[in-house]
Every structure is written in C-alpha cells, then in structure tokens.
C-alpha positions in Angstrom: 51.0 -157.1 -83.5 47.3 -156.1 -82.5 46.6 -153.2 -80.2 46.0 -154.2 -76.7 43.1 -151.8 -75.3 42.2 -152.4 -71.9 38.3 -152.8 -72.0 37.7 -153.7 -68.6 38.7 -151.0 -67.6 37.5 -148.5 -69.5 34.0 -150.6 -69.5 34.5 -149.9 -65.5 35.3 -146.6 -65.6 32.0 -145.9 -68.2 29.5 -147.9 -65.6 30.7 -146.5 -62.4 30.0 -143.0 -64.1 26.8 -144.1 -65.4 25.5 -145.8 -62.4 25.9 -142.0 -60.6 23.8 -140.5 -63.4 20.6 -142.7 -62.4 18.1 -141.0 -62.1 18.9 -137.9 -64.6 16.6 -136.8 -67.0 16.6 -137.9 -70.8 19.7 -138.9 -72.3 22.0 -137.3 -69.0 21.2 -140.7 -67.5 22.3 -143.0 -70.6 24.4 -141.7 -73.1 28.2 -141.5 -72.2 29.5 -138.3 -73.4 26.2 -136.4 -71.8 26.1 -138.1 -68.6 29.7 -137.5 -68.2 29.7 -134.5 -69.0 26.8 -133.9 -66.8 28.3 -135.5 -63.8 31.4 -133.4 -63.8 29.0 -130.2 -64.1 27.4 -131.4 -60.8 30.4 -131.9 -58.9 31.2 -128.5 -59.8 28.3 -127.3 -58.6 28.6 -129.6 -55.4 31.7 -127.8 -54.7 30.8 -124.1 -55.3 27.6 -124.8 -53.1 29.8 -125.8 -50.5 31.0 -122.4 -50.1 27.3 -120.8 -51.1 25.9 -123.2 -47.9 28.2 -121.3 -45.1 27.2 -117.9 -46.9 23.8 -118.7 -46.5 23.6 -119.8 -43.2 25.3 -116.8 -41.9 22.9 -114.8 -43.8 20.2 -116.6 -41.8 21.9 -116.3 -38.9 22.0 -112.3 -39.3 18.4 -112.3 -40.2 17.1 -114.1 -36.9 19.2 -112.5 -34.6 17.8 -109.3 -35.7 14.2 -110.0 -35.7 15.0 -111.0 -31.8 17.0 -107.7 -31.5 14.5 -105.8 -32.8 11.7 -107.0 -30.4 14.0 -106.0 -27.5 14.2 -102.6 -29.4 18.1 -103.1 -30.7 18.9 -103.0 -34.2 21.2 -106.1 -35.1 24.6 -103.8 -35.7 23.4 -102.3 -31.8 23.7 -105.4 -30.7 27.0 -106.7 -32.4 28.4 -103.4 -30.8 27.1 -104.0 -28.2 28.4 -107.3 -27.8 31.6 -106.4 -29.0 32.2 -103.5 -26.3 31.1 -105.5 -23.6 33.2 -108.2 -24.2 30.7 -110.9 -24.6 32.7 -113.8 -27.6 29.9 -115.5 -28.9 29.0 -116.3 -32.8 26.5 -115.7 -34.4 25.4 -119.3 -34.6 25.0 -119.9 -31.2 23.4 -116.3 -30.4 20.1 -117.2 -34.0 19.9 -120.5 -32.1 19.5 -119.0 -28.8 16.9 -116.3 -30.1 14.9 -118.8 -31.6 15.0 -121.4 -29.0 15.6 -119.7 -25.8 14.0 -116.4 -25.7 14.7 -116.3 -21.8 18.3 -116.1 -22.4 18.9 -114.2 -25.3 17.0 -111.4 -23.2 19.3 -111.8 -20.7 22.1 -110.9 -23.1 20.4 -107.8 -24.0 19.9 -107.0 -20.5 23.6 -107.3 -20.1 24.6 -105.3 -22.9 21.8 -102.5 -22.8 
C-alpha cells in the first residue's frame, strides 16, 4: 500500500511561514530551512524584547525625572525619598510624564516634599 503524506498540509504550513519571512534579506526570505529557522529566531527575539521594552522604559523614566529634579536642585534618589516619606503613591510613569509635560505641577510636588 503507498504512503499517504499529507501535502496540503505540509505545503500550508511551508507558505504561511514563508509569507512571514517577506521581506528578509537573501535566502531568509526564500529557502525553507533558513527562513524557518529565521522566523523562530525572531520570535525569540520578539519575546525577550518584550521584557527588554519595560526595562527600558523605566530606565527612561529614571532619567527624565531626574533631569527635572535636578533643576529644582533634588537629586532623583532625594526625591524618591522624598516622595516615599511624605507619602505621596505615584509611579514613576506618571511623575517623567508630568516633568516633561507639566513643569507647573511637578514643581508643585517638589514644593510639597522639600
């Protein structure tokens, strides 16, 4: 009896893959084994960067908060402290956006801790 191979399937599975390497340079785009290969690289990648993103932004975050600190003549870990002891609950997310955008207000949390 002849082997039964399903070749629509596999012929699926081989276009789908290669239709998400479009665009890749050289053979990545149109050889099998190297764009699969390729593409399962990436989405490694995709998924460590996920993680790399947050540490990033935080990093960011840190960096503008303490440029604004510094103008009002606080160091950033002052200010955290500051924060902290006062009882003031608010992330660093919100305080970067509020030093970049609204200078008015983030001087008033100074004011309030100082």
């Amino acid at each position: 009896m002849p082997r039964s191979v399903n070749h629509v399937a596999s012929r699926a599975k081989r276009k789908r893959i290669l239709k998400l390497t479009r665009g890749y340079f050289g053979a990545r785009k149109n050889v099998w084994t190297v764009a699969k290969n390729t593409w399962e690289k990436g989405l490694t990648y995709a998924y460590r960067d996920r993680r790399a993103k947050k540490r990033n932004f935080r990093a960011l975050w840190i960096q503008r908060i303490n440029a604004a600190a510094r103008l009002e003549g606080m160091s950033y870990s002052q200010l955290m402290g500051a924060l902290k002891k006062a009882g003031i609950e608010i992330n660093r997310k919100v305080l970067a956006d509020l030093a970049m955008n609204h200078e008015e207000a983030f001087k008033a949390i100074v004011a309030k801790v100082k």
